[in-house]
Structure formats: C-alpha cells, structure tokens
C-alpha positions in Angstrom: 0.0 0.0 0.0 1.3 3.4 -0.4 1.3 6.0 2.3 2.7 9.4 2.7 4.0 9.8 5.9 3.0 12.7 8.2 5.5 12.1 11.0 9.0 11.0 10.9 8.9 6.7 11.0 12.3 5.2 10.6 13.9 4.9 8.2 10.9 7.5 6.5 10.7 11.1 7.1 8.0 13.3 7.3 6.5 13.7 3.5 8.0 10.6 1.5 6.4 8.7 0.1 6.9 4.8 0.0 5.1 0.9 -0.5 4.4 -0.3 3.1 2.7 -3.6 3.4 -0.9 -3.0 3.6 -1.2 -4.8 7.0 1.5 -2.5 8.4 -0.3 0.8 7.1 -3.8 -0.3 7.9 -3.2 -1.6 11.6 -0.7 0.6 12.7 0.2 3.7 10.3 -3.1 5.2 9.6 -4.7 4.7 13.4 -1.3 6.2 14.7 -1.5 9.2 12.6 1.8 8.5 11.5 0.5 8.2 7.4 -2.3 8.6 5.1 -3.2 7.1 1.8 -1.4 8.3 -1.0 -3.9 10.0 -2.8 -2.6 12.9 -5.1 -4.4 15.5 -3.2 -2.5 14.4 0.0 0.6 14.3 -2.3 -0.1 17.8 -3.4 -1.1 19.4 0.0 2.4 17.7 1.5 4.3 19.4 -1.4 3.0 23.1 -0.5 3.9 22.9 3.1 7.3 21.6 2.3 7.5 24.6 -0.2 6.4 26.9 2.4 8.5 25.1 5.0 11.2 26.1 2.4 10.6 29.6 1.9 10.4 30.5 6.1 13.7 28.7 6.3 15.0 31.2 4.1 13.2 34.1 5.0 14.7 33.0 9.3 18.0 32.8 7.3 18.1 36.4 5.7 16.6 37.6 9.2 19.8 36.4 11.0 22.0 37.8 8.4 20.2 41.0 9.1 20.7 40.7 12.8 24.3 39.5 12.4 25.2 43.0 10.0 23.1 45.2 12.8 25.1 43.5 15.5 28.4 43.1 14.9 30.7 45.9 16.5 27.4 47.7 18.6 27.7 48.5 22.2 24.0 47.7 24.0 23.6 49.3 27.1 22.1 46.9 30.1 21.3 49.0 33.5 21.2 47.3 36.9 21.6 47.6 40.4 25.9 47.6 41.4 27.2 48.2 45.1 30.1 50.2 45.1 32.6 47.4 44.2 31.0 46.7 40.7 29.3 44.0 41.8 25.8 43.8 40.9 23.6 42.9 43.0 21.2 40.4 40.6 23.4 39.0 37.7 22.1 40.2 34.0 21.3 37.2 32.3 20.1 36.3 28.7 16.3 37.4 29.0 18.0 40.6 29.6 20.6 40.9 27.6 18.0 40.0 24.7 15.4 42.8 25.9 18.5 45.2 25.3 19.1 43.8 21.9 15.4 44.0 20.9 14.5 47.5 22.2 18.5 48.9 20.9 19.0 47.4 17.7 15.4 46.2 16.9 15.9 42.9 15.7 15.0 39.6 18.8 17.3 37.0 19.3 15.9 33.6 18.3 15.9 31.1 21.5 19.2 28.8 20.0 21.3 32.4 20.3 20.0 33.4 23.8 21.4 30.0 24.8 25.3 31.6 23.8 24.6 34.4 25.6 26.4 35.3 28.9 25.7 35.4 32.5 27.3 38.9 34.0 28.3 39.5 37.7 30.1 42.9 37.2 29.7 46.3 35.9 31.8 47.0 32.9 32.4 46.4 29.4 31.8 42.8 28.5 32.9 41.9 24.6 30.4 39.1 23.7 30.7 36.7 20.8 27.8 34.8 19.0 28.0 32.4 16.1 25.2 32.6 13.9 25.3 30.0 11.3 29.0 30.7 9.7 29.1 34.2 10.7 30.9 35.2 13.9 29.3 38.6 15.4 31.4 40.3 18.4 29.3 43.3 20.1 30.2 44.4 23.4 27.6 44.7 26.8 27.9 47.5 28.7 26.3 47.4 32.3 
C-alpha cells in the first residue's frame, strides 16, 4: 500500500512517500497518525507545506544575516543595580541581555542564540561573541 508519511517513522521522514505492506499501514500507520493514503491530493497538499517550509527557512536565514550585519561591533547598554565594588547585586542574564538587543538594535534574538549568551556578575564592558550560522558577530555589553 502506499502511504505518505505525516511524521517521521524510521527509516521514512516526514512527506516521503513509499510501498508499506498494507497490514502494516492499515493496523498501525493510519490509526497512529503516522501516514495517510497516498492519494494525489495528499501528495499535493504535502508538497506546498514543504515549499512553504522552504521559503520560512529562508526568510529565518536572511533575518539572522540582518541581525548579524546590525550587531556586529554595537555596544548595548544593560542597567542594573551595582554596590560600590562593581558587583551587581542580581546577575544580568540572557532574557536581559535579549530585551536590550530587541529595544536597541530592533531585531530579537531567536531562542538557539539566547542560549550563547552570557551570565554577567560585574559592571563593565563585557565583549560578547555569537555564532550565527557561519558568521561570527562580536558586540560588546555594557552594564
């Protein structure tokens, strides 16, 4: 039987198509919700969402390169709390380093970025360094 598969079944990925023995599809495919029938209007509608899956990657792709040109070599500004020493007194994390970015250089950092991003104790100038598919942007933190 022949079944486009809606979820990733190994060794299948989600929208191939392949033969499956009809016992296999019928008692444990299909009532999973792993794969459908392979009619030509579930071929067609599993072509325009891998088209459209397409086109977002590349749109997310010229978004970073955006954010990686308005980034590299900026100073963002981070205000807390500091005794006199320089020490602050709650350490500026990722949520708010990524605030900064958003309201200073007007682009947000997508979650797998905030995860490079620094925890800072002190008060100071703090260079920073992200990597952003093969483009490495330096920007320093100033708190």
């Amino acid at each position: 039987m022949r079944v486009l598969f809606i979820k990733p079944v190994t060794p299948y990925h989600s929208g191939d198509v392949a033969d499956v023995a009809e016992g296999y599809a019928k008692n444990f495919l299909i009532p999973q919700n792993l794969a459908v029938p392979a009619s030509a209007h579930a071929i067609a509608e599993a072509q325009q969402r891998k088209q459209k899956h397409v086109a977002a990657d590349a749109d997310a792709e010229h978004d970073l390169d955006a954010l990686a040109k308005a980034l590299n070599g900026k100073t963002v500004h981070v205000e807390a709390k500091a005794a006199t020493t320089g020490t602050l007194y709650a350490a500026v994390n990722s949520t708010d380093i990524t605030k900064a970015i958003a309201q200073q250089i007007g682009y947000a950092l997508p979650p797998a970025l905030q995860k490079q991003l620094p925890t800072l104790k002190h008060t100071g100038k703090h260079p920073v360094t992200l990597q952003i598919h093969a483009t490495t942007v330096t920007f320093s933190i100033n708190i």
